[in-house]
PDB file as gemmi writes it, atoms N, CA and C in Angstrom:
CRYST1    1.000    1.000    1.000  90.00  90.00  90.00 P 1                      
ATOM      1  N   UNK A   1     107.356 -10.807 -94.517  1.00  0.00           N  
ATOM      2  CA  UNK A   1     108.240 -10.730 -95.669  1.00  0.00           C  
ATOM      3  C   UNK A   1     109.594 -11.367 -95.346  1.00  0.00           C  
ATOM      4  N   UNK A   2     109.753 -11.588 -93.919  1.00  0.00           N  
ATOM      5  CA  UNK A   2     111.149 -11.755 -93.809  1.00  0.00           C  
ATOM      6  C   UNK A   2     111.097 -13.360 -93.936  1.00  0.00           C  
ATOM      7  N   UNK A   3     110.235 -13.563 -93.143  1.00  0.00           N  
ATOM      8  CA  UNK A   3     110.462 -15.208 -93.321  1.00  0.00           C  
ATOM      9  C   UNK A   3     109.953 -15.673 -94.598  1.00  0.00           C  
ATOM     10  N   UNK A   4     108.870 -15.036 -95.368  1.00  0.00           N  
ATOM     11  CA  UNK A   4     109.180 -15.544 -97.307  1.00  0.00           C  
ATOM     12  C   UNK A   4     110.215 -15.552 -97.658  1.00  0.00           C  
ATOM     13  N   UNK A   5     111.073 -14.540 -97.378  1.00  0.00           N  
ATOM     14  CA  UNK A   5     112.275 -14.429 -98.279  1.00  0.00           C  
ATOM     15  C   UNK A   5     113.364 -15.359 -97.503  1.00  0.00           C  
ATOM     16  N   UNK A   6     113.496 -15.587 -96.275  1.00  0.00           N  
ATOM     17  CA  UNK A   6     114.499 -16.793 -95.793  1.00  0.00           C  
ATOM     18  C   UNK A   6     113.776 -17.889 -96.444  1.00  0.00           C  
ATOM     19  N   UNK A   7     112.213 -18.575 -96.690  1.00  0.00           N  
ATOM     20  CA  UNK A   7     112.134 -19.537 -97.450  1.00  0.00           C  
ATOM     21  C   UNK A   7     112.360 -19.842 -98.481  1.00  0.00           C  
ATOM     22  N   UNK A   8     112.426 -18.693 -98.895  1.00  0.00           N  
ATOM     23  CA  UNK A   8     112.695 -18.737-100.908  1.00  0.00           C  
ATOM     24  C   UNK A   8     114.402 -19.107-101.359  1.00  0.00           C  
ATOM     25  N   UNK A   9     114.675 -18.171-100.583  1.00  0.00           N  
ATOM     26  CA  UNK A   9     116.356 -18.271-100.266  1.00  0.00           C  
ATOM     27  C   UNK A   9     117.060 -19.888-100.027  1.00  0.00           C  
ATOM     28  N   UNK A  10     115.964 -20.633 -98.842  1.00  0.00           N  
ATOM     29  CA  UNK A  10     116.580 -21.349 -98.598  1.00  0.00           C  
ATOM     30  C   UNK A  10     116.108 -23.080 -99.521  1.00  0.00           C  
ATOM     31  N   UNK A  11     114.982 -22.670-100.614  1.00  0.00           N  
ATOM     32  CA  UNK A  11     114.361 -23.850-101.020  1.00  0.00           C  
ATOM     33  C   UNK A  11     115.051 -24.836-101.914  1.00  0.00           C  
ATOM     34  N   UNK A  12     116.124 -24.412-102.681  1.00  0.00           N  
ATOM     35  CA  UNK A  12     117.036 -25.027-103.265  1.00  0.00           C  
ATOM     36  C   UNK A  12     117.861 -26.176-102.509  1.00  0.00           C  
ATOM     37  N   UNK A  13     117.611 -26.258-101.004  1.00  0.00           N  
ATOM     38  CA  UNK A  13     118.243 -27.406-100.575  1.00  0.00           C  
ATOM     39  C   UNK A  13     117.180 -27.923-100.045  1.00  0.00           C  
ATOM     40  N   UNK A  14     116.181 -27.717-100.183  1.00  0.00           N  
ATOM     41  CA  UNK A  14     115.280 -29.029 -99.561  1.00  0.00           C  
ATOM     42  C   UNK A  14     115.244 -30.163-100.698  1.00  0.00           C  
ATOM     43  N   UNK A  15     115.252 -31.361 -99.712  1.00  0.00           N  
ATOM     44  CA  UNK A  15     115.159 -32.617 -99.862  1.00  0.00           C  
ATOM     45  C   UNK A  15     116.734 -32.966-100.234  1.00  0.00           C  
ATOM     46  N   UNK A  16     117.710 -32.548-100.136  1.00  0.00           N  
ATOM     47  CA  UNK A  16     119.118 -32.728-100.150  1.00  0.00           C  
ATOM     48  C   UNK A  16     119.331 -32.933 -99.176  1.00  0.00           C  
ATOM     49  N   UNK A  17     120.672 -33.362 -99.119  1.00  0.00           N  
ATOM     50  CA  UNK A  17     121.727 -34.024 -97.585  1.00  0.00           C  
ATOM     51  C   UNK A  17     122.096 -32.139 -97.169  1.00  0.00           C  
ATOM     52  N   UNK A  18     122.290 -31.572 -98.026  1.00  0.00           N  
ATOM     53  CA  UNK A  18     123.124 -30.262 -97.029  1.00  0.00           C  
ATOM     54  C   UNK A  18     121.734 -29.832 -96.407  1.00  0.00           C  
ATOM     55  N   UNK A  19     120.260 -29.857 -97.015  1.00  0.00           N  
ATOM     56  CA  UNK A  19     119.465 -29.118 -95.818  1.00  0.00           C  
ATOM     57  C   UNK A  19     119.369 -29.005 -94.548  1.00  0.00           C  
ATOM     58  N   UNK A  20     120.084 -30.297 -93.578  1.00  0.00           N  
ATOM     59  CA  UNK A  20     119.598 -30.138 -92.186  1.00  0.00           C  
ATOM     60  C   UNK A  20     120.646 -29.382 -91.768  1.00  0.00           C  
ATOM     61  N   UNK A  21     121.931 -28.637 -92.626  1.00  0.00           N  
ATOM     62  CA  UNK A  21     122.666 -27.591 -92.335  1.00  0.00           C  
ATOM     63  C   UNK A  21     122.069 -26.199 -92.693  1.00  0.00           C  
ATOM     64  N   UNK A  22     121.617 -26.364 -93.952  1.00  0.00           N  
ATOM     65  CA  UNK A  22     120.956 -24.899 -94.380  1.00  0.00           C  
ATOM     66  C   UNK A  22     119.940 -24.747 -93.541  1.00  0.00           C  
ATOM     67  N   UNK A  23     119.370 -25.191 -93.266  1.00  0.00           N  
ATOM     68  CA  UNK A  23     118.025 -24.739 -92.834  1.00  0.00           C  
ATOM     69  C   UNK A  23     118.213 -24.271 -91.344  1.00  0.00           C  
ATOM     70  N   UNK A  24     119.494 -23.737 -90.701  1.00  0.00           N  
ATOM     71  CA  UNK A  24     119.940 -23.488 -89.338  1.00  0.00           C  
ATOM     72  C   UNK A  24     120.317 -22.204 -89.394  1.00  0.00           C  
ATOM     73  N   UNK A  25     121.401 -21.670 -91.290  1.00  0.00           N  
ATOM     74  CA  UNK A  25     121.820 -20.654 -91.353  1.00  0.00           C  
ATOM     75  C   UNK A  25     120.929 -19.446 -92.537  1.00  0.00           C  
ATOM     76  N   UNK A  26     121.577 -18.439 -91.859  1.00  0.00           N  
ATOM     77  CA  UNK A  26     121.211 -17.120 -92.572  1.00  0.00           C  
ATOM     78  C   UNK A  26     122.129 -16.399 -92.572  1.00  0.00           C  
ATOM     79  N   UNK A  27     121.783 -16.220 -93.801  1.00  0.00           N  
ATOM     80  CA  UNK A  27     123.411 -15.092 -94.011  1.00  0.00           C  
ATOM     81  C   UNK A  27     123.172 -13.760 -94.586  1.00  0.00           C  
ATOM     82  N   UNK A  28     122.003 -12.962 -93.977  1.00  0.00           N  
ATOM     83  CA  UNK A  28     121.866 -11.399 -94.161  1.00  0.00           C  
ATOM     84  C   UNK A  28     122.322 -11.129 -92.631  1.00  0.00           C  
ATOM     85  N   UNK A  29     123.990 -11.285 -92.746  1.00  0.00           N  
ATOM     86  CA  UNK A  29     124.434 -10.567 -91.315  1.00  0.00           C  
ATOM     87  C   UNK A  29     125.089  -9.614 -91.675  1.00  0.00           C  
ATOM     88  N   UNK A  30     125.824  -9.221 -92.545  1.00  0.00           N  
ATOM     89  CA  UNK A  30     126.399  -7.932 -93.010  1.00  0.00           C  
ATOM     90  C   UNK A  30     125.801  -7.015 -93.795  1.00  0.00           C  
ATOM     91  N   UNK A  31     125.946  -5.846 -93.599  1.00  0.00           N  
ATOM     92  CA  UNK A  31     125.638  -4.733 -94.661  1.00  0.00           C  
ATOM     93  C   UNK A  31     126.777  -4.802 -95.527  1.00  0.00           C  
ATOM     94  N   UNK A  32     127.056  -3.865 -96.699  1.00  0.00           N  
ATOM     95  CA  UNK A  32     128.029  -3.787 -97.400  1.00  0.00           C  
ATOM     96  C   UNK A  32     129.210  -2.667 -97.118  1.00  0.00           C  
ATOM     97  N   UNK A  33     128.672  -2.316 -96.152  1.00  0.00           N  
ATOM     98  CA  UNK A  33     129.843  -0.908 -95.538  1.00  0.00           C  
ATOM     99  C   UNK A  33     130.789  -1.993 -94.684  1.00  0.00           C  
ATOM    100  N   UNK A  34     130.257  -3.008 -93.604  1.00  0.00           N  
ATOM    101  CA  UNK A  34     130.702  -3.960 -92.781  1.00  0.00           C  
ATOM    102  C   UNK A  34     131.462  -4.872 -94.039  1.00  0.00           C  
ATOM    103  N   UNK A  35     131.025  -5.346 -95.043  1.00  0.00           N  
ATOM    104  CA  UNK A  35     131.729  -6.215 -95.952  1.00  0.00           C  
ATOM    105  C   UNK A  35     133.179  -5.520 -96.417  1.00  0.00           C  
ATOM    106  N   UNK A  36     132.850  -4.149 -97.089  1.00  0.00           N  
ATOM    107  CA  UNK A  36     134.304  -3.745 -97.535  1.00  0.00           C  
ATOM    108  C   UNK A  36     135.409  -3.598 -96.395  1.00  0.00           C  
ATOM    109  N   UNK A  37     134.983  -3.129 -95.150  1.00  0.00           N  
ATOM    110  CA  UNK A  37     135.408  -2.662 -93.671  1.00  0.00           C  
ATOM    111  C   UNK A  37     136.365  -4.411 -93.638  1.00  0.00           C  
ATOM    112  N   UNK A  38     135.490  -4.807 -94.002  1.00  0.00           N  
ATOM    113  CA  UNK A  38     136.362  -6.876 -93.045  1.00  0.00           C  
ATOM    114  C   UNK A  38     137.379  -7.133 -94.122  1.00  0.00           C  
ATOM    115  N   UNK A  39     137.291  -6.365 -95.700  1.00  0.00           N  
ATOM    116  CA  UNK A  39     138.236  -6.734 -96.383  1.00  0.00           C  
ATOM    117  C   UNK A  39     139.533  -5.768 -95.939  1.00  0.00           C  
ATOM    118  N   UNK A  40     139.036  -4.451 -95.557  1.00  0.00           N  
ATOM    119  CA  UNK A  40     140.703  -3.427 -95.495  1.00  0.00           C  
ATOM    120  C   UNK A  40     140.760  -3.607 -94.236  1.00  0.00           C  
ATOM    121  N   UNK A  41     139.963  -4.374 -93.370  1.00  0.00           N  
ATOM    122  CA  UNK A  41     140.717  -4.509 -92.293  1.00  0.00           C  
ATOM    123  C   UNK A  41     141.866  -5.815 -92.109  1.00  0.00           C  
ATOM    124  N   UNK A  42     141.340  -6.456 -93.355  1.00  0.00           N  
ATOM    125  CA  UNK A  42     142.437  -7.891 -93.175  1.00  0.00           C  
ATOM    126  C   UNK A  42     143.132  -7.761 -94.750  1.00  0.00           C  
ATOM    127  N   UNK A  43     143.338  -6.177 -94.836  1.00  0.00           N  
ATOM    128  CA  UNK A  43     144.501  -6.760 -95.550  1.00  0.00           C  
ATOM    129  C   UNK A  43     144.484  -6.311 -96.946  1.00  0.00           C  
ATOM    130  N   UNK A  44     142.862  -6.050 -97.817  1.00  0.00           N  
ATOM    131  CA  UNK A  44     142.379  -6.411 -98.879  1.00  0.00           C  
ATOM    132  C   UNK A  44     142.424  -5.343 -99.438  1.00  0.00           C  
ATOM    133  N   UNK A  45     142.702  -5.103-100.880  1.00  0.00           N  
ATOM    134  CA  UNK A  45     142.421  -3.909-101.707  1.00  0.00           C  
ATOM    135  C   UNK A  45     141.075  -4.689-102.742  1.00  0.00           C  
ATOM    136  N   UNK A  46     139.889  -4.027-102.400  1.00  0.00           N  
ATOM    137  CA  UNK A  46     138.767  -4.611-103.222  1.00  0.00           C  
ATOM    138  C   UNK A  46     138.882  -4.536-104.762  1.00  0.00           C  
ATOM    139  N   UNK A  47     138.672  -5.158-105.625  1.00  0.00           N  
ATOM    140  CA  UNK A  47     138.708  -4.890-107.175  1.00  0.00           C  
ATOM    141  C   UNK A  47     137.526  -4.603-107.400  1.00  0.00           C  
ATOM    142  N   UNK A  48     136.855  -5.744-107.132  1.00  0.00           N  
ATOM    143  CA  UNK A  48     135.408  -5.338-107.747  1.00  0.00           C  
ATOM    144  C   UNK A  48     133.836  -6.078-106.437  1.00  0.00           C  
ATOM    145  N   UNK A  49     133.144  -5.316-106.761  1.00  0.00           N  
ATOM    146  CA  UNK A  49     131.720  -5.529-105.444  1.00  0.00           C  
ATOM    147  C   UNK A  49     130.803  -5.285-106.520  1.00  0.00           C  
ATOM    148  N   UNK A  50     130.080  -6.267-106.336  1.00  0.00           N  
ATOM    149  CA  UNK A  50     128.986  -6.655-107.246  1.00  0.00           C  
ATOM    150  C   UNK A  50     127.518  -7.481-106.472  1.00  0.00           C  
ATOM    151  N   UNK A  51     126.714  -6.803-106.673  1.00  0.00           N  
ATOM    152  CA  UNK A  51     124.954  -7.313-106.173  1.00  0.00           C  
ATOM    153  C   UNK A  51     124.455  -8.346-107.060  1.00  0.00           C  
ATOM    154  N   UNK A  52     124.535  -9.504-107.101  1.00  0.00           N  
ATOM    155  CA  UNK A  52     124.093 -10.124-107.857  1.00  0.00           C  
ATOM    156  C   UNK A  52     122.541 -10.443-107.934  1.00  0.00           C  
ATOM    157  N   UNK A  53     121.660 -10.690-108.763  1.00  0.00           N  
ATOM    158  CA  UNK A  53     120.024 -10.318-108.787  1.00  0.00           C  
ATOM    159  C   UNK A  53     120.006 -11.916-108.707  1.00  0.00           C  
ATOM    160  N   UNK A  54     118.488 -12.358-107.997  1.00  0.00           N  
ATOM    161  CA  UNK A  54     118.017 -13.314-107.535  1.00  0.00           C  
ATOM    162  C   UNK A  54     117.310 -14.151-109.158  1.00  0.00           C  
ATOM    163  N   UNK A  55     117.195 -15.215-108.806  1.00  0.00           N  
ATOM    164  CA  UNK A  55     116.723 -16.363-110.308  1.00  0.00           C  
ATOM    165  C   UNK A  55     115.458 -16.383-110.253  1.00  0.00           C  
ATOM    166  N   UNK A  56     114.960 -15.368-110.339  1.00  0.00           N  
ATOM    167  CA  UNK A  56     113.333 -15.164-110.156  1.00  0.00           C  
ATOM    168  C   UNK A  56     112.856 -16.749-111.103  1.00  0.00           C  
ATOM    169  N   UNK A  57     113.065 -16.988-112.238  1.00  0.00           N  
ATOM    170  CA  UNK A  57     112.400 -17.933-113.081  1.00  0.00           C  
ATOM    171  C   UNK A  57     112.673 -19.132-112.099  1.00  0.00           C  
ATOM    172  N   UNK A  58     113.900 -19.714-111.444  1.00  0.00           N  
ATOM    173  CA  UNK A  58     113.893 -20.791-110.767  1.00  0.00           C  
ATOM    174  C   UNK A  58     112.658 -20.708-109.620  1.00  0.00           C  
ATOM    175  N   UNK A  59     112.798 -19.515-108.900  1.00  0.00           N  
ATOM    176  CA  UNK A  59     112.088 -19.316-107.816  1.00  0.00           C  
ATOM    177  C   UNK A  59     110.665 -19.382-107.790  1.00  0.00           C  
ATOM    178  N   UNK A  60     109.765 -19.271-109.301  1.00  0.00           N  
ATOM    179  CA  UNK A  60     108.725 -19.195-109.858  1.00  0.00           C  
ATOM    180  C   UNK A  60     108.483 -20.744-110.193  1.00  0.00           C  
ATOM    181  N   UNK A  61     109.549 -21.633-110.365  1.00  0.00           N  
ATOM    182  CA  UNK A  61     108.943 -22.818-110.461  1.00  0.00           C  
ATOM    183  C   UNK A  61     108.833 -23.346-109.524  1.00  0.00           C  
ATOM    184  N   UNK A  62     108.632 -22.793-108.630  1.00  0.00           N  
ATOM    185  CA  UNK A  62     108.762 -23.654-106.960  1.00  0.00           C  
ATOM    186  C   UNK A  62     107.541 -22.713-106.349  1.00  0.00           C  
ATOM    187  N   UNK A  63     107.117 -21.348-106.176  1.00  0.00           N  
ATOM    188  CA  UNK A  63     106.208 -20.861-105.713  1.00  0.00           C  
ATOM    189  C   UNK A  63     105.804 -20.033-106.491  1.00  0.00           C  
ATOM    190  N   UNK A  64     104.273 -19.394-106.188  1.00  0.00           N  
ATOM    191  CA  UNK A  64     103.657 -18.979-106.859  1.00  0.00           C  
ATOM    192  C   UNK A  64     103.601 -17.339-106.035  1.00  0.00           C  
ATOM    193  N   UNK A  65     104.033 -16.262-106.692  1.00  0.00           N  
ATOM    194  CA  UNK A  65     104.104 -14.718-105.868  1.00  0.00           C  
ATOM    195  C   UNK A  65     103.112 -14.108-106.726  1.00  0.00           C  
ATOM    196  N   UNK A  66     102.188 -13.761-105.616  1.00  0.00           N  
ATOM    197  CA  UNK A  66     100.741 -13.144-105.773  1.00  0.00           C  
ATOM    198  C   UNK A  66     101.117 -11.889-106.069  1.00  0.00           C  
ATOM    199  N   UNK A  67     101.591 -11.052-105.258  1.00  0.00           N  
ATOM    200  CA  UNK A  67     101.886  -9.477-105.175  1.00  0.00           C  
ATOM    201  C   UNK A  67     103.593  -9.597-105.342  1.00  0.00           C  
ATOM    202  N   UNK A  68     103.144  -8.531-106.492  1.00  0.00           N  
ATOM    203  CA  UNK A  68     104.677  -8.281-107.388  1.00  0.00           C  
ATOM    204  C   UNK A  68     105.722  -7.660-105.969  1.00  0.00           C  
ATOM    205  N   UNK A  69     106.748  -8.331-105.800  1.00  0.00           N  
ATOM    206  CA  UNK A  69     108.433  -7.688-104.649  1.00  0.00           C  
ATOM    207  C   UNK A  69     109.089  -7.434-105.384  1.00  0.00           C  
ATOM    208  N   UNK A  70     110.071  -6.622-105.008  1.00  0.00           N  
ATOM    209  CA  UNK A  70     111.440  -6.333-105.532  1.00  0.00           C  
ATOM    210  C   UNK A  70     112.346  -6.829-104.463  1.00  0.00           C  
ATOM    211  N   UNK A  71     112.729  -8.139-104.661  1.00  0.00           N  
ATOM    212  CA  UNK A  71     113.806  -8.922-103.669  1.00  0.00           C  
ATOM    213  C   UNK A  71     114.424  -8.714-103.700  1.00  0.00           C  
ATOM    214  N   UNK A  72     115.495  -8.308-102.671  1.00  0.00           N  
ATOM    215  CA  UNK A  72     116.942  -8.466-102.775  1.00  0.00           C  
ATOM    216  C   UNK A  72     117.897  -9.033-103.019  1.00  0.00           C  
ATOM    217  N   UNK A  73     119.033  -8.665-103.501  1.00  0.00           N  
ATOM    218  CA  UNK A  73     119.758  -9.161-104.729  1.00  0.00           C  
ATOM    219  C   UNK A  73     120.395 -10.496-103.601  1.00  0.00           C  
ATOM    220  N   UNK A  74     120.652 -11.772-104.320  1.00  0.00           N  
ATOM    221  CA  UNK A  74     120.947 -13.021-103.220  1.00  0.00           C  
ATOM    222  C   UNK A  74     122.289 -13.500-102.641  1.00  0.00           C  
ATOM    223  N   UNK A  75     123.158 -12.853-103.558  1.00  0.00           N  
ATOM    224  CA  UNK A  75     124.433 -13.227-103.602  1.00  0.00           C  
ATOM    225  C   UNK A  75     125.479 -11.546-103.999  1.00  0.00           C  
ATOM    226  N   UNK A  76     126.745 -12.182-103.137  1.00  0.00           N  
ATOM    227  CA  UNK A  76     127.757 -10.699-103.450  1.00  0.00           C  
ATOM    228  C   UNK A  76     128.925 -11.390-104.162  1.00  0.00           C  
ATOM    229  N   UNK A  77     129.383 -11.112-104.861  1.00  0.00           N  
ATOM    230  CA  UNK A  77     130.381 -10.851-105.982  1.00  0.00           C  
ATOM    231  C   UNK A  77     131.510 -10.192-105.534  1.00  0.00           C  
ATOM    232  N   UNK A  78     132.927 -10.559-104.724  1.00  0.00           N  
ATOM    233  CA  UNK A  78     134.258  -9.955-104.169  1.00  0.00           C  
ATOM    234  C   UNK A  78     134.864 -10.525-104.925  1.00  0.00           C  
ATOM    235  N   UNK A  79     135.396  -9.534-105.625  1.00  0.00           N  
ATOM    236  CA  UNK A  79     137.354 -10.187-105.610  1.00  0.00           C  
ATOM    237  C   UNK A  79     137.657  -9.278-105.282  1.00  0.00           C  
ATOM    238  N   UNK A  80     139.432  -9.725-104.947  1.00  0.00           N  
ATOM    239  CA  UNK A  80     140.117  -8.421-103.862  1.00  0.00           C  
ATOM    240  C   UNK A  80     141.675  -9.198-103.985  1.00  0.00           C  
ATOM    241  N   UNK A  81     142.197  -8.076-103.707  1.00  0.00           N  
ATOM    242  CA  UNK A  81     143.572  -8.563-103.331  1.00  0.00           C  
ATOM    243  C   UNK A  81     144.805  -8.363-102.729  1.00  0.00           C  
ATOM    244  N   UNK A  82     145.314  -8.876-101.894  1.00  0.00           N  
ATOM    245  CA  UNK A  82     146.072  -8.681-100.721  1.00  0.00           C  
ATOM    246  C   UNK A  82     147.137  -7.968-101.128  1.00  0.00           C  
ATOM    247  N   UNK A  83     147.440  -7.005 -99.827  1.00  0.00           N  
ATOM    248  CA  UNK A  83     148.212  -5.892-100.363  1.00  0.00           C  
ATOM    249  C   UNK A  83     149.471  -6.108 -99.662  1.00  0.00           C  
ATOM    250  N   UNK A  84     150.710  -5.634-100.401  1.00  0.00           N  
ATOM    251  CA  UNK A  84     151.774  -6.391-100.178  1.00  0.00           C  
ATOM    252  C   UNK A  84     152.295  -5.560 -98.928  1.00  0.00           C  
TER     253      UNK A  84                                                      
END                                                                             
């Protein structure tokens, strides 16, 4: 499952110039306790944290998912702002 979901994640840059960069990184290195933690530690009063849900319809025109997942959401949503 893990490496489906780094492929799925990462299929939007194949055959582009940025792939031979994407295809090196992964970016499920933080939890979200570690995310708010890196904002009040540098500074940040969070406004808003938001899970954003994955483009299942894009992702469906590119592969075909036999057995129904509940993927994780692909992208996080910060604004914040520095405290005086």
């Amino acid at each position: 499952m893990r490496d489906f979901t780094r492929y799925v994640t990462k299929i939007i840059f194949l055959g582009k110039p940025l792939w031979e960069r994407e295809r090196h990184e992964s970016y499920q290195y933080f939890q979200e306790e570690e995310m708010r933690a890196m904002f009040m530690d540098n500074g940040f009063v969070i406004q808003e944290f938001r899970l954003l849900s994955v483009d299942y319809d894009h992702w469906l025109q590119e592969v075909e998912i036999i057995t129904p997942h509940q993927f994780p959401p692909e992208h996080v949503l910060i604004t914040a702002q520095k405290m005086r």
